[in-house]
Biopython code that builds the backbone (N, CA, C, O; Angstrom):
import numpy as np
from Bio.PDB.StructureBuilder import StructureBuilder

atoms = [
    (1, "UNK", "N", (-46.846, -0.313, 26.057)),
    (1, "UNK", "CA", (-46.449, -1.015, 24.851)),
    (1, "UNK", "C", (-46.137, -0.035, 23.726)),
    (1, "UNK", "O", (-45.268, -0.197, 22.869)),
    (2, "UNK", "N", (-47.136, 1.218, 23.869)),
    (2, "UNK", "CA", (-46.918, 1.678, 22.194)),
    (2, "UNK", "C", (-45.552, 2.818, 22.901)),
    (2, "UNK", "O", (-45.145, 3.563, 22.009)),
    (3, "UNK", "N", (-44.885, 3.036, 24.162)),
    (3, "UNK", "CA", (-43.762, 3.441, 24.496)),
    (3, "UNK", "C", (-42.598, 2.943, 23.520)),
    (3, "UNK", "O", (-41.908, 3.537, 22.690)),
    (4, "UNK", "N", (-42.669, 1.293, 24.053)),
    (4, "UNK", "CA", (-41.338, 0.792, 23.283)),
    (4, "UNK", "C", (-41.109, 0.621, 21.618)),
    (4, "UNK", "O", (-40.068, 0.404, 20.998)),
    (5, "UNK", "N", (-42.424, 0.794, 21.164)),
    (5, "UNK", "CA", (-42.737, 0.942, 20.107)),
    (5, "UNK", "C", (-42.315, 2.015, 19.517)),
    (5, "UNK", "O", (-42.192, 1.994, 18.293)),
    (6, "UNK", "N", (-42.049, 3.007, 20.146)),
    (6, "UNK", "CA", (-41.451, 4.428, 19.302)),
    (6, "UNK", "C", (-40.338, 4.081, 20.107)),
    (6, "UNK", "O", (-39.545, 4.516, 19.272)),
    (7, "UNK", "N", (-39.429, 3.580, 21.211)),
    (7, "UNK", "CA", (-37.916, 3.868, 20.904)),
    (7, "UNK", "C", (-37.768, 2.763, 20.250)),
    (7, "UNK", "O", (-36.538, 2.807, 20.263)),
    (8, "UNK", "N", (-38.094, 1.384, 19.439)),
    (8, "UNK", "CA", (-37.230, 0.641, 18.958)),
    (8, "UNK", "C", (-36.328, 0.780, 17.632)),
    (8, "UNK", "O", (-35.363, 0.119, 17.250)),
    (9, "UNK", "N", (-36.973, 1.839, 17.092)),
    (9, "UNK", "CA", (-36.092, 2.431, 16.001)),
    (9, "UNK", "C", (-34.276, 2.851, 16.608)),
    (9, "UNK", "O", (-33.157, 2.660, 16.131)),
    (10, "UNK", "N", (-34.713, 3.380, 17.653)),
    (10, "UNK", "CA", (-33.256, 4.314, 18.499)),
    (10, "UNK", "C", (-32.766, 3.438, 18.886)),
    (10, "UNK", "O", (-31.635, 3.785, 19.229)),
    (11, "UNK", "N", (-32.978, 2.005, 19.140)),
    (11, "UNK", "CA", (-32.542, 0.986, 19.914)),
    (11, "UNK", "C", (-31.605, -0.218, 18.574)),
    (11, "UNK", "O", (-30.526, -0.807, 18.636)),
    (12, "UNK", "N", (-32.596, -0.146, 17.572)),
    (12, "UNK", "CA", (-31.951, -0.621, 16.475)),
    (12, "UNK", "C", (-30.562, 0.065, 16.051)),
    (12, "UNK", "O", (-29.484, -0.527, 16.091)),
    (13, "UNK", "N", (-30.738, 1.389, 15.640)),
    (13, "UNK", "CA", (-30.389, 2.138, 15.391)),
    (13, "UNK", "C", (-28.784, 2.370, 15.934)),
    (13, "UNK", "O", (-27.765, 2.387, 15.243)),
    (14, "UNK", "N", (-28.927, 2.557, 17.538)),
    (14, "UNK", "CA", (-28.016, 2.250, 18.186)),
    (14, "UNK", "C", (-27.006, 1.032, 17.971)),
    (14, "UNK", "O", (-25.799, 1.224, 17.827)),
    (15, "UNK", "N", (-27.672, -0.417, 17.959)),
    (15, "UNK", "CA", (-27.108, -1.235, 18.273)),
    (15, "UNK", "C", (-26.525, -1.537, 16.481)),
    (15, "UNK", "O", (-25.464, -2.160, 16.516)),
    (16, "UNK", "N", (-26.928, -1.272, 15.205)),
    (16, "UNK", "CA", (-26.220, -0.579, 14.410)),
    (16, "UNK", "C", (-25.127, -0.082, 14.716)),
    (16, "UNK", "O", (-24.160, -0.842, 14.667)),
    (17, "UNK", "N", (-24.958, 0.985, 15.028)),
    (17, "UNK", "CA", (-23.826, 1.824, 15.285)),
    (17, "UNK", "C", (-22.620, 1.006, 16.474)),
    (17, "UNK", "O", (-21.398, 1.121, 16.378)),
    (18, "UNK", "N", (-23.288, 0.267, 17.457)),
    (18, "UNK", "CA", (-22.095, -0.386, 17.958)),
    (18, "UNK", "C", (-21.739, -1.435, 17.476)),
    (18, "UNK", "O", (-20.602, -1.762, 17.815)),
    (19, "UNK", "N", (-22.396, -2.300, 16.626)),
    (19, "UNK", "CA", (-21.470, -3.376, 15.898)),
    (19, "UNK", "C", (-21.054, -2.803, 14.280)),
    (19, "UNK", "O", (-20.667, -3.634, 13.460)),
    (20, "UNK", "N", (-21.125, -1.861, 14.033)),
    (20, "UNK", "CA", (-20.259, -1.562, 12.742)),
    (20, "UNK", "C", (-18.979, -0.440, 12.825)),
    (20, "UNK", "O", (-18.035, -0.302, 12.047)),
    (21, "UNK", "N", (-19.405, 0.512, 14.405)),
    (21, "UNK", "CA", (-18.457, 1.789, 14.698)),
    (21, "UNK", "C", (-18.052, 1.598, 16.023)),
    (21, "UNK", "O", (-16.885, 1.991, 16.026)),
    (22, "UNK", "N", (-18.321, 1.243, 17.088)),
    (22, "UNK", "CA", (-17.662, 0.931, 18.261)),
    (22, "UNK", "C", (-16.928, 0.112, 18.359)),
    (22, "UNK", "O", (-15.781, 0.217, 18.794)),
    (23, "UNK", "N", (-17.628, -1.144, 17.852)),
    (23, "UNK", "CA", (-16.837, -2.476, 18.528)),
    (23, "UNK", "C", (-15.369, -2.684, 17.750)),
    (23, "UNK", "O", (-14.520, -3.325, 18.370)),
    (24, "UNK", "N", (-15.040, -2.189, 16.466)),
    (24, "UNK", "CA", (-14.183, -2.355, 15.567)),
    (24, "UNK", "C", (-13.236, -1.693, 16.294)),
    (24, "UNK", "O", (-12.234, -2.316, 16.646)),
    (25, "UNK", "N", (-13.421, -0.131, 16.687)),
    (25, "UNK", "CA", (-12.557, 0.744, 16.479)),
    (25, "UNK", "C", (-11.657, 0.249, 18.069)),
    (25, "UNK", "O", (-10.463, 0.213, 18.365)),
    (26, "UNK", "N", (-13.029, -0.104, 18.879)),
    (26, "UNK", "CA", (-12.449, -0.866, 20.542)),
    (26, "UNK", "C", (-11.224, -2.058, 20.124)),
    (26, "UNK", "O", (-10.116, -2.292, 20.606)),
    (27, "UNK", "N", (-12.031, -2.690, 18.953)),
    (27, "UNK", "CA", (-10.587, -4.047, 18.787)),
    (27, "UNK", "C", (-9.476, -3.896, 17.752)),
    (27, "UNK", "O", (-8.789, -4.805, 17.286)),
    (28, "UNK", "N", (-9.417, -2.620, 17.477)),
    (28, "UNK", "CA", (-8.419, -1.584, 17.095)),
    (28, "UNK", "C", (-7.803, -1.629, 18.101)),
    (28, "UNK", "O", (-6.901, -2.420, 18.374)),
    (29, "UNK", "N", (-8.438, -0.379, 19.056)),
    (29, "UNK", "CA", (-7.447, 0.142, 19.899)),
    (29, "UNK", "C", (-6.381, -0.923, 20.916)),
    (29, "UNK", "O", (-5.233, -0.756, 21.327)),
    (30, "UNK", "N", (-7.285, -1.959, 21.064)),
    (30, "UNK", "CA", (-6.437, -3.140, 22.299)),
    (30, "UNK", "C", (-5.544, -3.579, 21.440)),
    (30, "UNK", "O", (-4.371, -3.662, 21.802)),
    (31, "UNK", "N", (-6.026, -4.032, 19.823)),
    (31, "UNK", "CA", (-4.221, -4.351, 18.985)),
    (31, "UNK", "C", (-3.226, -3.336, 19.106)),
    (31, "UNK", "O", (-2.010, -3.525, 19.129)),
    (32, "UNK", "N", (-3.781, -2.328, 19.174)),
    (32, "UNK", "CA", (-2.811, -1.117, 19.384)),
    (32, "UNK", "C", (-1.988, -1.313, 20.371)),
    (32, "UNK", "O", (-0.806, -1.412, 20.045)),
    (33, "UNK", "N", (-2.184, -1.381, 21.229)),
    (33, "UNK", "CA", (-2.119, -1.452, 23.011)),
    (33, "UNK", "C", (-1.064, -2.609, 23.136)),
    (33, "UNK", "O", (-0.163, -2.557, 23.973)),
    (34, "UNK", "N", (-1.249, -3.851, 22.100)),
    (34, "UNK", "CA", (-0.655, -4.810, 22.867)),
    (34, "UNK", "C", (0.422, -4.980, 21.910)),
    (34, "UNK", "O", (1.298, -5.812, 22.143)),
    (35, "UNK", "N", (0.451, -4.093, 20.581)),
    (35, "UNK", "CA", (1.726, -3.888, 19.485)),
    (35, "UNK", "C", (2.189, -3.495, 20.467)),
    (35, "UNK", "O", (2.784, -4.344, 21.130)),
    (36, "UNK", "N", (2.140, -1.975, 21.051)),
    (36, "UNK", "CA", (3.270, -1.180, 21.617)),
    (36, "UNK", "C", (3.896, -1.797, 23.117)),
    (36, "UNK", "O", (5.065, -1.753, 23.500)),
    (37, "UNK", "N", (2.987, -2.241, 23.650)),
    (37, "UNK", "CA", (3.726, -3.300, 24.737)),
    (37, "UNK", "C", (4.916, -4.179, 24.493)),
    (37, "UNK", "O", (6.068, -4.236, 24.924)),
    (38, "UNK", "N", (3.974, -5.031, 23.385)),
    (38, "UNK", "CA", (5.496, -5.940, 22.812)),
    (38, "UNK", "C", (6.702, -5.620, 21.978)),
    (38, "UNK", "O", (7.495, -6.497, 21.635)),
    (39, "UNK", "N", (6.842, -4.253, 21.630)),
    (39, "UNK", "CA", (7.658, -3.619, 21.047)),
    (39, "UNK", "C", (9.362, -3.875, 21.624)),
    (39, "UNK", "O", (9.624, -3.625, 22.800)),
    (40, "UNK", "N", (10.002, -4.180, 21.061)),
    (40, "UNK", "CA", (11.529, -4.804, 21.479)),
    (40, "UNK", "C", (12.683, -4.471, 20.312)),
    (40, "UNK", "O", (12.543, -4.232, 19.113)),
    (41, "UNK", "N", (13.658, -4.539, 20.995)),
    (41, "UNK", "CA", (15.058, -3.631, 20.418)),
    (41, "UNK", "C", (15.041, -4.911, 18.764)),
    (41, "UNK", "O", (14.860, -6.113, 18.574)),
    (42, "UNK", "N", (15.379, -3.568, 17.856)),
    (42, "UNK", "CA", (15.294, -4.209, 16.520)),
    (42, "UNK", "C", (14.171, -3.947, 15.536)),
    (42, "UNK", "O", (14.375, -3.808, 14.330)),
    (43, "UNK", "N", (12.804, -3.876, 16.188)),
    (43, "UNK", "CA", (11.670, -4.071, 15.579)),
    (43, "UNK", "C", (11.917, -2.575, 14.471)),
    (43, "UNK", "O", (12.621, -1.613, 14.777)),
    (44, "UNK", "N", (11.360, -2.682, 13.545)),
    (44, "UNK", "CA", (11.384, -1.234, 12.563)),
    (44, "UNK", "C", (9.461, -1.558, 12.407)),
    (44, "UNK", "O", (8.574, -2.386, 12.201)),
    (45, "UNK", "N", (9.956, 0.461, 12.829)),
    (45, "UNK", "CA", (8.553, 0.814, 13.022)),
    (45, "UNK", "C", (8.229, 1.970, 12.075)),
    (45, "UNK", "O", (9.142, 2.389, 11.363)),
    (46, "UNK", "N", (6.717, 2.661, 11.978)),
    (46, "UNK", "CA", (6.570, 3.891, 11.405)),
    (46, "UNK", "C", (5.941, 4.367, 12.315)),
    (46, "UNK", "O", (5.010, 3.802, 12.890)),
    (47, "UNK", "N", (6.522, 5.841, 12.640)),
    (47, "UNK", "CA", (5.731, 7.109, 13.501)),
    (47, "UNK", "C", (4.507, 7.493, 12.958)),
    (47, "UNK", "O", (3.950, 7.116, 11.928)),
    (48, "UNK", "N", (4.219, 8.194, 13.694)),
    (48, "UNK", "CA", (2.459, 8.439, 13.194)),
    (48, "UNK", "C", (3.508, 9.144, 12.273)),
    (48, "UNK", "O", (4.074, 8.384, 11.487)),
    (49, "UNK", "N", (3.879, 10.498, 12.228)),
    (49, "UNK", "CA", (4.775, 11.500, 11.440)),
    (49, "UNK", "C", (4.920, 10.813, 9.831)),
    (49, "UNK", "O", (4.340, 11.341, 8.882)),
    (50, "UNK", "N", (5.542, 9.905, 9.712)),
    (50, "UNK", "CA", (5.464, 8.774, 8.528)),
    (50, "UNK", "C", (6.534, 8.414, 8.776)),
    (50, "UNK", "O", (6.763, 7.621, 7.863)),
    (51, "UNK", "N", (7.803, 8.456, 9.702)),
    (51, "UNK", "CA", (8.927, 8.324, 9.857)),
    (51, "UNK", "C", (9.544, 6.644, 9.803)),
    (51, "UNK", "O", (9.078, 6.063, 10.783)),
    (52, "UNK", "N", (10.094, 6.061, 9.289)),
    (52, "UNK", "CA", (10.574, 4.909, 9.535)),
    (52, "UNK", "C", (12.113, 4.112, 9.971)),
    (52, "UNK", "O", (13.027, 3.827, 9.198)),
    (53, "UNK", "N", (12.046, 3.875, 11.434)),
    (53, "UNK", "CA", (13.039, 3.673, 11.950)),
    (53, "UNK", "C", (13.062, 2.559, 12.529)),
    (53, "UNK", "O", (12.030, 1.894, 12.441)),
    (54, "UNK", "N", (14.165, 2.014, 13.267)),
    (54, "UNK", "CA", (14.991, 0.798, 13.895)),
    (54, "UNK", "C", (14.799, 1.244, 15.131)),
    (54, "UNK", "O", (15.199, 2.372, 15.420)),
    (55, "UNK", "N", (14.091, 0.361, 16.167)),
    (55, "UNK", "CA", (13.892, 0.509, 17.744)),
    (55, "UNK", "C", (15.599, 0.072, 18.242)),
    (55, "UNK", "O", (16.125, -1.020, 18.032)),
    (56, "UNK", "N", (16.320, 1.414, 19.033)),
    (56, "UNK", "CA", (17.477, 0.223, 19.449)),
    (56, "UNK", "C", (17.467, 0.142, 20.628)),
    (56, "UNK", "O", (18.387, -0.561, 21.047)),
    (57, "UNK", "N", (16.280, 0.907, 22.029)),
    (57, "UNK", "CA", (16.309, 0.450, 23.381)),
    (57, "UNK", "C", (14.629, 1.455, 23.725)),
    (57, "UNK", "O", (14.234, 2.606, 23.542)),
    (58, "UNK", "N", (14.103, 0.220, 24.281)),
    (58, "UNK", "CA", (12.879, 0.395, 25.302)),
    (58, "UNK", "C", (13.025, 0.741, 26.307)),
    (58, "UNK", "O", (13.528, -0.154, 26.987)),
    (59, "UNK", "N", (12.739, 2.201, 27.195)),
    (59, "UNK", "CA", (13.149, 2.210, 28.770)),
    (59, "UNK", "C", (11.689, 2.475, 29.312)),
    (59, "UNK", "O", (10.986, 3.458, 29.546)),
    (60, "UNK", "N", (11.604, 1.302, 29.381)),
    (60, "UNK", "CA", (10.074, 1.138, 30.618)),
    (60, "UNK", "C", (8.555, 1.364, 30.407)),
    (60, "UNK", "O", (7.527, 1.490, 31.071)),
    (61, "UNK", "N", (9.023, 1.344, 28.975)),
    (61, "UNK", "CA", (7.588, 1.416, 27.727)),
    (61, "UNK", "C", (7.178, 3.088, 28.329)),
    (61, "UNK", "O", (6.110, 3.691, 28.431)),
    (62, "UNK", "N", (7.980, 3.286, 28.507)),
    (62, "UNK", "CA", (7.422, 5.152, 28.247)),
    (62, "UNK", "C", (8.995, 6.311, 27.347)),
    (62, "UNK", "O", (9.109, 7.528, 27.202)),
    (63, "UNK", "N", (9.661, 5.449, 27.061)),
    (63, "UNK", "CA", (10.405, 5.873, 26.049)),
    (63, "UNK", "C", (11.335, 5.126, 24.771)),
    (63, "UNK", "O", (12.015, 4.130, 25.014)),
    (64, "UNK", "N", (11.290, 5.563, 23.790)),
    (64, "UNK", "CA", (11.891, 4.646, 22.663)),
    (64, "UNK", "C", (13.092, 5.549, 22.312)),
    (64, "UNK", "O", (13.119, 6.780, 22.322)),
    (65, "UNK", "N", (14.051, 4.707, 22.008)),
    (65, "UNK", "CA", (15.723, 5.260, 21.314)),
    (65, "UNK", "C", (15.558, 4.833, 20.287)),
    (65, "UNK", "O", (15.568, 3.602, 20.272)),
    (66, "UNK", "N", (15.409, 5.283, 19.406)),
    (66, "UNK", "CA", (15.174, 4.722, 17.556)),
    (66, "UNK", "C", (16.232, 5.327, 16.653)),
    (66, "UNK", "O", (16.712, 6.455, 16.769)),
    (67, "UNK", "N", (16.517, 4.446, 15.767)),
    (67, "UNK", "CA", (18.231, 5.382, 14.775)),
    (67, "UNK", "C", (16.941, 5.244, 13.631)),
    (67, "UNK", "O", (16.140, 4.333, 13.420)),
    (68, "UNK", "N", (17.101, 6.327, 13.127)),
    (68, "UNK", "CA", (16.564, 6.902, 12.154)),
    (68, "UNK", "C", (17.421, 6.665, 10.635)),
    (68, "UNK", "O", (17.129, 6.269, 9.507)),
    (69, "UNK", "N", (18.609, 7.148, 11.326)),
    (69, "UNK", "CA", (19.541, 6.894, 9.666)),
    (69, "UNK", "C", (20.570, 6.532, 10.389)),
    (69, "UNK", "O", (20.405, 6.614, 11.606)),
    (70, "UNK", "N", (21.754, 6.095, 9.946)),
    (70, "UNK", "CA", (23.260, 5.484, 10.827)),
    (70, "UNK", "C", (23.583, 6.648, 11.744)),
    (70, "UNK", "O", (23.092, 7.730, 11.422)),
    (71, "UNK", "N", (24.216, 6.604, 12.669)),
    (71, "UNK", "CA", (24.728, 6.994, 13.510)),
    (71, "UNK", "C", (23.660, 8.594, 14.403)),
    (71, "UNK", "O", (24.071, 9.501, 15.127)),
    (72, "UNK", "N", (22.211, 8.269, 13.864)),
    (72, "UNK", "CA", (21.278, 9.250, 14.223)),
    (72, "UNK", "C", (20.400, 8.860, 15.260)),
    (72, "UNK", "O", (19.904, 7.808, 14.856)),
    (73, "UNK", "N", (19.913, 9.137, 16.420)),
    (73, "UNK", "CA", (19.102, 8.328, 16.820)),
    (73, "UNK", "C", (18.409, 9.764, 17.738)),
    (73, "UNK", "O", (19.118, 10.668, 18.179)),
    (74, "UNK", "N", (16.877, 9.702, 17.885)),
    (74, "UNK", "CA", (15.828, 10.023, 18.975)),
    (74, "UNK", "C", (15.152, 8.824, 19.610)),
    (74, "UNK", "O", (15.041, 7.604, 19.489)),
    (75, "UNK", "N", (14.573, 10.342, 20.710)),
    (75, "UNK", "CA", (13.640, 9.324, 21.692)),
    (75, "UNK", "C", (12.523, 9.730, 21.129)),
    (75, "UNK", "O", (12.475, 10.821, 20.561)),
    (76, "UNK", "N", (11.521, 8.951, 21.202)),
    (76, "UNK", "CA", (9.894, 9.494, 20.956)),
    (76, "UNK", "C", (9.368, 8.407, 21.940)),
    (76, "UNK", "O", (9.804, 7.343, 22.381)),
    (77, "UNK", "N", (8.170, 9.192, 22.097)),
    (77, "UNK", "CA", (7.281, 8.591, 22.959)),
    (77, "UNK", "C", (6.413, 7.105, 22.156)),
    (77, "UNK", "O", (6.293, 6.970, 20.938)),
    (78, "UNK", "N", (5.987, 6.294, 23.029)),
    (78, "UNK", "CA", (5.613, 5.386, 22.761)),
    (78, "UNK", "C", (3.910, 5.236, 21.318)),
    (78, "UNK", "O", (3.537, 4.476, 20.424)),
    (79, "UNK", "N", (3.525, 6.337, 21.895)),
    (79, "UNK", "CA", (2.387, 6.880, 21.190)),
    (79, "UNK", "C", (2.194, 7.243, 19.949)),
    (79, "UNK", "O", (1.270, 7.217, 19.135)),
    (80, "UNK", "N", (3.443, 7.638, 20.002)),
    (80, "UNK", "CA", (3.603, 8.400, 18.654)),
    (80, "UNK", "C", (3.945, 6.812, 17.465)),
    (80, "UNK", "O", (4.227, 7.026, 16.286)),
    (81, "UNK", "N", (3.863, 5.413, 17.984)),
    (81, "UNK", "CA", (4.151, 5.123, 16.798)),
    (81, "UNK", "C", (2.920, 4.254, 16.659)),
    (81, "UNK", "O", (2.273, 3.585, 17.465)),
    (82, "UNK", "N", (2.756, 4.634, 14.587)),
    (82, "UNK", "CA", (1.438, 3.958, 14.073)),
    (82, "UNK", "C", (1.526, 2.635, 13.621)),
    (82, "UNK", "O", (0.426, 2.116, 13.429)),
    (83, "UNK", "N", (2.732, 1.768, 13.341)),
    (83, "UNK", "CA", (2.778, 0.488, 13.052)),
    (83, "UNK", "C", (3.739, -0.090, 13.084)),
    (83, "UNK", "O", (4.803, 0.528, 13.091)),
    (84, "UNK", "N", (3.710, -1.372, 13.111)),
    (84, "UNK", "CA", (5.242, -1.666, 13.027)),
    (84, "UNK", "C", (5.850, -2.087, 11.036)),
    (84, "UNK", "O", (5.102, -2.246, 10.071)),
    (85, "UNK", "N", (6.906, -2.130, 11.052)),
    (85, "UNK", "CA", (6.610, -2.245, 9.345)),
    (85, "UNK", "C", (7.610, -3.234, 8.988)),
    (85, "UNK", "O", (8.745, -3.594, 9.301)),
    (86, "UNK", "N", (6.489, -3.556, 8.040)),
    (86, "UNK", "CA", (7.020, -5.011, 7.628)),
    (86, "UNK", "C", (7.419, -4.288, 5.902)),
    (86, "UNK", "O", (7.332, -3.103, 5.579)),
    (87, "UNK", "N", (7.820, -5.362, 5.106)),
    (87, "UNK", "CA", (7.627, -5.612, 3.535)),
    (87, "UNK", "C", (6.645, -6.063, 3.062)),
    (87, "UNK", "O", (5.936, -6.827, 3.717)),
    (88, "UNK", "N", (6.415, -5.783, 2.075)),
    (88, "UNK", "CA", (5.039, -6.668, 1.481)),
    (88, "UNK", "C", (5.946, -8.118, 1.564)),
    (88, "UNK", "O", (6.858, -8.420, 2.334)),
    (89, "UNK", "N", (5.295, -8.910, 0.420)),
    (89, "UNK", "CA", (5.853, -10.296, 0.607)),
    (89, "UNK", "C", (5.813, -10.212, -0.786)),
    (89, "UNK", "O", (5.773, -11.436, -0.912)),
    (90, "UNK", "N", (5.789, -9.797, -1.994)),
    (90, "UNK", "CA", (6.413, -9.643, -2.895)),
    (90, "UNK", "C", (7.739, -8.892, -2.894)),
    (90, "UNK", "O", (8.441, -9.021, -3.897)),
    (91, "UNK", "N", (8.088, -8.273, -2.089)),
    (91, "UNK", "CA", (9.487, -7.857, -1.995)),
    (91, "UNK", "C", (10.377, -8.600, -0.853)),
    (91, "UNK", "O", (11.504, -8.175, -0.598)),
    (92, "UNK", "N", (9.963, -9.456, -0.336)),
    (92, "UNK", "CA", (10.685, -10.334, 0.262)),
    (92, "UNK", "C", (11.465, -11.582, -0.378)),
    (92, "UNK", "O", (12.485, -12.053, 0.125)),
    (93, "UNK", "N", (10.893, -12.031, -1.486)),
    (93, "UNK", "CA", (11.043, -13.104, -2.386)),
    (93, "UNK", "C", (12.437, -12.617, -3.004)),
    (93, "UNK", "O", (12.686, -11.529, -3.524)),
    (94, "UNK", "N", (13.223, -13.645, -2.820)),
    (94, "UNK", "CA", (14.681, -13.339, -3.430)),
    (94, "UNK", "C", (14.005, -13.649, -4.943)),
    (94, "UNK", "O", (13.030, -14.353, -5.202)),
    (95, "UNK", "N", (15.230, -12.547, -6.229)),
    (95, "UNK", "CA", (14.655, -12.732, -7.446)),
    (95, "UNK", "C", (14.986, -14.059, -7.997)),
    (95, "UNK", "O", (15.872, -14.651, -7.381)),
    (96, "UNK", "N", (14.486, -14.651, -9.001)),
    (96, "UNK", "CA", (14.771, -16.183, -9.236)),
    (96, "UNK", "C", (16.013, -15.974, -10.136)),
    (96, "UNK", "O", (16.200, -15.026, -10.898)),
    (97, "UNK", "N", (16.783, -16.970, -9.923)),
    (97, "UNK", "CA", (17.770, -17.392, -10.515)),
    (97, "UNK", "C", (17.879, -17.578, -12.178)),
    (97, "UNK", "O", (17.124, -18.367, -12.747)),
    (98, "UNK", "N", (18.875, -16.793, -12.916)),
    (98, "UNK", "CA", (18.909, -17.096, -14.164)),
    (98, "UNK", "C", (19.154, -18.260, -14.941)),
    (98, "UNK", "O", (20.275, -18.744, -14.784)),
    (99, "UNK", "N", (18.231, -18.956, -15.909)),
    (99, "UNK", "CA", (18.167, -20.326, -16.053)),
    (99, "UNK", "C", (19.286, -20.683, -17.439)),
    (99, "UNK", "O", (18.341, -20.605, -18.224)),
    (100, "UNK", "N", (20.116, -20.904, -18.084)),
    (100, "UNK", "CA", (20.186, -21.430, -19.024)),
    (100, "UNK", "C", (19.698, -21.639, -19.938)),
    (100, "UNK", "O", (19.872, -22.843, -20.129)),
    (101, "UNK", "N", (18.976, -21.114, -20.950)),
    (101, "UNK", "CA", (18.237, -21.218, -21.678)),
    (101, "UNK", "C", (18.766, -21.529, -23.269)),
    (101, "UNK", "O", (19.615, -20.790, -23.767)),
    (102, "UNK", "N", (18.248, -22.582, -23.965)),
    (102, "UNK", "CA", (18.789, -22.730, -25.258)),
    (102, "UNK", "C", (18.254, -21.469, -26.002)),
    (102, "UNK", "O", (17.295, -20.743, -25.742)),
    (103, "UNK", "N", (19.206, -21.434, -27.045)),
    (103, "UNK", "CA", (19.256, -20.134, -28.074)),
    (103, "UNK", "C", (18.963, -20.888, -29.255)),
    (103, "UNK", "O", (19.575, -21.797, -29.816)),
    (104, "UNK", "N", (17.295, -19.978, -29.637)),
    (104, "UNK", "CA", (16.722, -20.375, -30.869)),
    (104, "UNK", "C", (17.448, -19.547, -31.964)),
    (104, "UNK", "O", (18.375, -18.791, -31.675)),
    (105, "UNK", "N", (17.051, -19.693, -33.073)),
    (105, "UNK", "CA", (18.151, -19.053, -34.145)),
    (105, "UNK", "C", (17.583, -17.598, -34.203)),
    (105, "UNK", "O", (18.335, -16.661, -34.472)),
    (106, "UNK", "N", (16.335, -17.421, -33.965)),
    (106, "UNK", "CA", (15.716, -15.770, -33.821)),
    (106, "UNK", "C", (15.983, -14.872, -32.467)),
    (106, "UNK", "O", (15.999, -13.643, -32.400)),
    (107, "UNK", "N", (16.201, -15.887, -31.337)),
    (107, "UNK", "CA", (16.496, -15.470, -30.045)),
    (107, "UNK", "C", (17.722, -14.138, -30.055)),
    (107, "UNK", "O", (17.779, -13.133, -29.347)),
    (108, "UNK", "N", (18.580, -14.590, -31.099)),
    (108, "UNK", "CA", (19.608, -13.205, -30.967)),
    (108, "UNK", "C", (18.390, -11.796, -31.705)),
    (108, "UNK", "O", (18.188, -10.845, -30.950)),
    (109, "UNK", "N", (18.072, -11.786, -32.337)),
    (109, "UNK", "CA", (17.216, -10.429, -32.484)),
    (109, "UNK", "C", (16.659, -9.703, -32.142)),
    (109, "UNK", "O", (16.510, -8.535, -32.500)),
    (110, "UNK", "N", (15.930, -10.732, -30.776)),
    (110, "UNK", "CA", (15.096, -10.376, -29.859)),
    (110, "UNK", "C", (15.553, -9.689, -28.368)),
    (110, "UNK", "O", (14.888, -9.052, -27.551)),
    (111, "UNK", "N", (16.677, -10.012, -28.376)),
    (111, "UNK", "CA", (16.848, -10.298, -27.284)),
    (111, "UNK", "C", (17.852, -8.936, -27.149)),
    (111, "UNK", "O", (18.415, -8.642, -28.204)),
    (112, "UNK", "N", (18.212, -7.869, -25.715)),
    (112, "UNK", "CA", (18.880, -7.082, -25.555)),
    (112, "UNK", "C", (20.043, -7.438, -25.173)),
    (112, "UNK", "O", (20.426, -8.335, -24.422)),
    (113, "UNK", "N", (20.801, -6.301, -26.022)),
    (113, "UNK", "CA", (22.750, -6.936, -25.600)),
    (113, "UNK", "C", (22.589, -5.942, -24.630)),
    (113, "UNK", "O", (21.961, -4.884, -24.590)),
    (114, "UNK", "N", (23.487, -6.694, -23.675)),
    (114, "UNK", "CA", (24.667, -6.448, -22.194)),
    (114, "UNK", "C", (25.286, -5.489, -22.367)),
    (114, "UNK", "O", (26.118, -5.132, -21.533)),
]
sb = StructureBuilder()
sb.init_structure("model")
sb.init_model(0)
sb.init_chain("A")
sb.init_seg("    ")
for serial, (resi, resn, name, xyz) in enumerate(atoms, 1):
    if name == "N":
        sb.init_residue(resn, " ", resi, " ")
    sb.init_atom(name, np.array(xyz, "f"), 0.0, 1.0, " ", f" {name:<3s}", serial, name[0])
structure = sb.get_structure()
């Protein structure tokens, strides 16, 4: 008895460390795994490198053809890329439309000329 009594600290301790540092980084890695699987012509990605490009052909999930800038394109390995990239969603929002607005008699003072 007084055995388990001195490892239950190491046992706590442990099981600490796998639900705050193992298990995360494990359900990391399988999102990882199943981004680059589903990876398909079009998707814009970033290289680990910081690079951000346009996928334009998958050959057999062990090589990518990516155009980098118009008429530029490499292969890189599948590995090498860290995300796929989106926009935020504040820059997705078309800007709103200019409204009509009545003109108060101070509004010209305020306001910047064109």
């Amino acid at each position: 008895m007084e055995a388990f009594g001195t490892f239950l600290p190491l046992i706590l301790i442990f099981a600490v460390f796998y639900f705050l540092l193992i298990r995360p980084q494990q359900r990391k890695v399988k999102q990882h795994k199943e981004m680059l699987s589903n990876l398909k012509r079009g998707d814009k990605i970033i290289t680990s490198g910081g690079i951000i490009c346009t996928i334009n052909k998958v050959a057999d999930n062990r090589e990518l053809t990516v155009e980098v800038s118009d008429n530029i394109e490499i292969k890189i390995a599948p590995g090498m890329v860290a995300d796929l990239y989106t926009l935020p969603a504040s820059q997705k929002k078309e800007p709103p439309k200019e409204e009509n607005k009545k003109n108060s008699s101070l509004s010209g003072f305020f306001s910047k000329k064109k």
